[in-house]
C-alpha positions in Angstrom: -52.4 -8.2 27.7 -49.8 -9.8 30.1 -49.0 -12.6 27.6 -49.0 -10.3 24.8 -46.7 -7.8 27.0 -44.2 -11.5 27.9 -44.3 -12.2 24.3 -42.7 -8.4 23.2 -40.9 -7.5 26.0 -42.7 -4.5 27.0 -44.8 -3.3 29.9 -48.7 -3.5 29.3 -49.0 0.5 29.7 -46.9 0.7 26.3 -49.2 -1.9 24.7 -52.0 0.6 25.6 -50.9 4.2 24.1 -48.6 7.1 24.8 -47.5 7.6 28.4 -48.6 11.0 29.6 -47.1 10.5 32.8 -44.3 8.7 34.3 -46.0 7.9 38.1 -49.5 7.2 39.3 -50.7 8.8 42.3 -51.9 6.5 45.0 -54.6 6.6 48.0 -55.4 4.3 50.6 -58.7 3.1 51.3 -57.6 1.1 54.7 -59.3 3.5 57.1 -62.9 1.7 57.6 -65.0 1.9 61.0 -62.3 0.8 63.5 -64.0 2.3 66.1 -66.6 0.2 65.9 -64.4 -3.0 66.6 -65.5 -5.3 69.8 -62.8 -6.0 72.0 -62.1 -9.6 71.0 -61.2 -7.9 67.5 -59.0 -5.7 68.7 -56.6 -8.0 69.6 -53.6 -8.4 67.8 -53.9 -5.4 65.5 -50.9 -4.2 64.0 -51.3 0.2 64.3 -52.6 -0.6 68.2 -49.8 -0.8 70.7 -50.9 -0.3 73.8 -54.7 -0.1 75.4 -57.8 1.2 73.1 -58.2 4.6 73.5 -61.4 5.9 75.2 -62.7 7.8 72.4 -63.8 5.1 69.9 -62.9 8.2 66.4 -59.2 7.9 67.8 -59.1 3.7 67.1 -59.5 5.1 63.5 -56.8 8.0 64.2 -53.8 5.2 65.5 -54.4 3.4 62.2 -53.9 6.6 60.4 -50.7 7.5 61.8 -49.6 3.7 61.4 -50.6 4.2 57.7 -48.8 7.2 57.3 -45.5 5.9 58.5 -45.7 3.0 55.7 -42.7 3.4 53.3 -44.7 3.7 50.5 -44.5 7.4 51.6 -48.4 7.3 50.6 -50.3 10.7 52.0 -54.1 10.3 50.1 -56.6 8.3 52.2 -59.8 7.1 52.1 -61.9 7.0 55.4 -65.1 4.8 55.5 -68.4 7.0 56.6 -72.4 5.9 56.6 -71.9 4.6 60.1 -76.0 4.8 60.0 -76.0 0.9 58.6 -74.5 -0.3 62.1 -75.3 2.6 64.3 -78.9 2.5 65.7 -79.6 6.4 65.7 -79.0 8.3 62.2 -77.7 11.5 64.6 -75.3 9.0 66.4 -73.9 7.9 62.9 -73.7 11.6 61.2 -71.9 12.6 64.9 -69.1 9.6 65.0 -68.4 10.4 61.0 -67.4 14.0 62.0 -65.5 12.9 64.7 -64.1 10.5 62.9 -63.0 12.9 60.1 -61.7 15.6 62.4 -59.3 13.4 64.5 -58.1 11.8 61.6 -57.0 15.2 60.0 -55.5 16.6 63.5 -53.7 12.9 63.6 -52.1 13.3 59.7 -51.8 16.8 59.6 -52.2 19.6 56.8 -49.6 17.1 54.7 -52.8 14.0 54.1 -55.2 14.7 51.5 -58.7 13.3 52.5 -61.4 11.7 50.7 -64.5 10.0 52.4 -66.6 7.5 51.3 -70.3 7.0 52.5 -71.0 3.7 50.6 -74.6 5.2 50.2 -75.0 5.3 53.6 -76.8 8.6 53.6 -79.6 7.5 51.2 -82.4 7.7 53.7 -81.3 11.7 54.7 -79.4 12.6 51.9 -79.7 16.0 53.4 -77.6 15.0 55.9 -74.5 14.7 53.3 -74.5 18.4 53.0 -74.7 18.7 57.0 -71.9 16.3 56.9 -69.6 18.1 54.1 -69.8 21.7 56.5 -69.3 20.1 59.4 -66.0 19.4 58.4 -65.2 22.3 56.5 -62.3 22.8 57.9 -61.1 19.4 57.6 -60.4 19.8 53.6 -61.9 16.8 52.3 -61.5 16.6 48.9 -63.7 14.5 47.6 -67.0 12.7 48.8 -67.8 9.3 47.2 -71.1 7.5 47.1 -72.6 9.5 49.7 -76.0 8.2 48.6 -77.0 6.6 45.3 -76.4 8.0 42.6 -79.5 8.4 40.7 -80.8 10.6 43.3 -79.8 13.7 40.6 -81.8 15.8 42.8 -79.9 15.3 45.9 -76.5 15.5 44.5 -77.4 18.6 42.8 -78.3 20.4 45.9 -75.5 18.5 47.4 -73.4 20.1 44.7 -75.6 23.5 45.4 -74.4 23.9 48.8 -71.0 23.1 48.9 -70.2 25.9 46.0 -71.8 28.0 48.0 -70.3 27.5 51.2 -67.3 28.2 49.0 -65.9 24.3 49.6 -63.7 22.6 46.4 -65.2 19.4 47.4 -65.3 16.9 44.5 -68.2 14.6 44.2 -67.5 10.9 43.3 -69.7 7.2 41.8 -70.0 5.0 39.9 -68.5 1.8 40.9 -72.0 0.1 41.4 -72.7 0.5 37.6 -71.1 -2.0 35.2 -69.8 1.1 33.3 -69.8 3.4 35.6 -71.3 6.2 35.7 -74.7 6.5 33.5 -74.2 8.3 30.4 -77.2 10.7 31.2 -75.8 12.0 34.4 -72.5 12.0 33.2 -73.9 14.8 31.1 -75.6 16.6 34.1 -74.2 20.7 35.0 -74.7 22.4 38.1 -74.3 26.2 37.8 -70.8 27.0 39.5 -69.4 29.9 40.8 -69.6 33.2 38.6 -72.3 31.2 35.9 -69.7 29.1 35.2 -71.0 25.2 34.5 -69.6 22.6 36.0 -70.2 18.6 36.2 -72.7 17.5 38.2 -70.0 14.4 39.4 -66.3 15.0 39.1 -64.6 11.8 39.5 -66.1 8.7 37.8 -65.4 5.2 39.9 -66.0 2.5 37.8 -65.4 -1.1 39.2 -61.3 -2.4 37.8 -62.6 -6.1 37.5 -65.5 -5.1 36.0 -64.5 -3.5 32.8 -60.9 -4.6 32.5 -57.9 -2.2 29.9 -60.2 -1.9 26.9 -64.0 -1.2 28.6 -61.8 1.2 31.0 -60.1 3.5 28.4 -63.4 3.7 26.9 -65.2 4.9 30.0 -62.1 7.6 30.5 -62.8 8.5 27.0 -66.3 9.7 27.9 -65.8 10.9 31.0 -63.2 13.6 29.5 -65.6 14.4 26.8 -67.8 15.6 29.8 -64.7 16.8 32.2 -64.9 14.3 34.4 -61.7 12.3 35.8 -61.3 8.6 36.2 -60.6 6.8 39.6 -61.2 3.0 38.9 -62.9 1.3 42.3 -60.9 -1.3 43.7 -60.8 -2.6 47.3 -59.1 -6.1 48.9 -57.2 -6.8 45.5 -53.5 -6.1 44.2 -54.9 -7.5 40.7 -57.0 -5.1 40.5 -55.0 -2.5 41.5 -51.6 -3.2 39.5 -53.6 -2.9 35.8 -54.7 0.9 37.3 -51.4 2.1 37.4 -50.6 0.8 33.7 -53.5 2.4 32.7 -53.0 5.6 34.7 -49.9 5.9 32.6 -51.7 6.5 29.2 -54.6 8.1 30.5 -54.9 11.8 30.8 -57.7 12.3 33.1 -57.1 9.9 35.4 -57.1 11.1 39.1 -55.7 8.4 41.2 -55.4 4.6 42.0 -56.9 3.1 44.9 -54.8 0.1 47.2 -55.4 -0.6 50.9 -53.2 -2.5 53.4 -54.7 -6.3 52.1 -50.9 -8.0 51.5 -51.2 -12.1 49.3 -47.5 -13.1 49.7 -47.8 -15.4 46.5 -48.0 -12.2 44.2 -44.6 -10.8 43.5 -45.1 -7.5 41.7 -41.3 -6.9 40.5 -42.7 -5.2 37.9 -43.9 -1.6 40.3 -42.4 0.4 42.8 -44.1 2.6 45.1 -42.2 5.6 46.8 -43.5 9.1 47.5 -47.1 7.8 47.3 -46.3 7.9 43.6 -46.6 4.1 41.3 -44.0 3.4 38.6 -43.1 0.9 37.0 -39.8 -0.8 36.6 -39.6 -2.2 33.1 -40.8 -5.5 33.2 -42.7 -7.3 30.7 -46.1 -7.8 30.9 -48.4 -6.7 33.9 -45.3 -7.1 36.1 -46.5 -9.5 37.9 -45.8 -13.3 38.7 -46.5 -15.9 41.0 -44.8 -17.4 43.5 -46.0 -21.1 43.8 -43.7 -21.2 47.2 -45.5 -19.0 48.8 -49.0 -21.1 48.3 -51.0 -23.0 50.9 -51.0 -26.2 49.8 -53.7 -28.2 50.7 -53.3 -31.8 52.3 -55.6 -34.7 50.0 -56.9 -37.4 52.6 -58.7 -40.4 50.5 -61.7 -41.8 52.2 -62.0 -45.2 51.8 
């Protein structure tokens, strides 16, 4: 597609279909488990000026703000939960993910959107997702992603169950450890929603960017609206994974959002995007709007052994 795009002239989004929107909303997926840093790591971090704090949720808080004041005028964020896998006591993990949550909002304000993402971390109580979700009701999360895995139906049903009823909007997100995806069959799946209405039993489908690539991608969006779900292609540590989401959130109409974080490769120069208002666009040039700068490469030293 980017040679194809060089070759016409054109950007890859126009090789792709009909733009239904001009910008791509963006979220950050930077916030991980600061807190649980060692000292040694601490050291030279860019959002901490000054000593650690003495509540280990605020480490995570300073990186917030630091985030928020980036120019790409970004205000969704992802914050990194299932502290269980590195916390000894399941209690101690659910207690430092509220925490976490709460002093992140009061750090960002009404202005942030919030997602969370549990990286299955709740699998062993998936009860405890639910606990979790009214914890921090008013926190406004809106959506919850891989909380545990997701063919535990059951779970995310009554996961599902009890949010609705506690009257939260909380979206439920998977998918990107399927090739595809989501499965088909729980694509499918309803949960009854307020008033007998029907609604999906997952709301935002998170397939992995490398892993299906433009054409597997569009066909995955294709299905997903067929069942109302939106698209929000996984993607963490990568710009080449993220610059092919916003050409493709151009053409498609159910896609939620692109994910990026604060990983920077110097040799990548992405003339063809601009970021501004937490919004992607593109600027017109050919291709993928990307190229390499050979400059900007390590270059290793060859010693011949004789």
């Amino acid at each position: 597609f980017d040679l194809l795009g060089k070759a016409v002239g054109r950007p890859v989004a126009d090789l792709l279909g009909p733009r239904v929107r001009e910008g791509v909303r963006v979220y950050n997926s930077s916030l991980y488990m600061e807190d649980l840093l060692r000292p040694r790591q601490q050291e030279g971090l860019a959002y901490l000026a000054g000593p650690p704090p003495e509540d280990p949720a605020e480490m995570v808080a300073r990186k917030a703000v630091w985030l928020l004041n980036q120019p790409d005028g970004i205000r969704i964020f992802k914050i990194k939960i299932g502290r269980v896998k590195w916390m000894g006591s399941f209690a101690d993990a659910l207690e430092r993910d509220i925490a976490v949550v709460r002093v992140v909002r009061r750090a960002m304000g009404d202005g942030a959107t919030l997602l969370v993402d549990g990286n299955n971390g709740y699998n062993a109580r998936p009860v405890a997702a639910a606990d979790f979700a009214l914890a921090t009701a008013g926190e406004d999360i809106y959506a919850m992603e891989e909380m545990f895995d997701e063919e535990m139906a059951a779970e995310a049903r009554e996961l599902k169950y009890r949010l609705r009823a506690a009257g939260l909007a909380t979206k439920l997100a998977d998918g990107e450890t399927h090739h595809g995806g989501i499965p088909p069959r729980l694509l499918a799946e309803r949960v009854a929603g307020p008033g007998g209405s029907e609604e999906p039993l997952f709301d935002i489908d998170q397939p992995d960017m490398y892993a299906n690539g433009f054409v597997r991608m569009m066909a995955i969006a294709r299905a997903c609206a067929r069942h109302r779900l939106t698209v929000a292609p996984h993607n963490f540590g990568s710009k080449l994974g993220f610059y092919p989401q916003v050409h493709l959130g151009l053409v498609t109409p159910n896609w939620e959002f692109s994910e990026t974080d604060d990983s920077t490769f110097p040799a990548l120069r992405a003339e063809g995007f601009r970021i501004a208002r937490g919004r992607a666009e593109l600027t017109g040039a050919p291709g993928l709007g990307v190229t390499l700068d050979e400059a900007r490469l390590d270059r290793p030293t060859l010693v011949l052994q004789a």
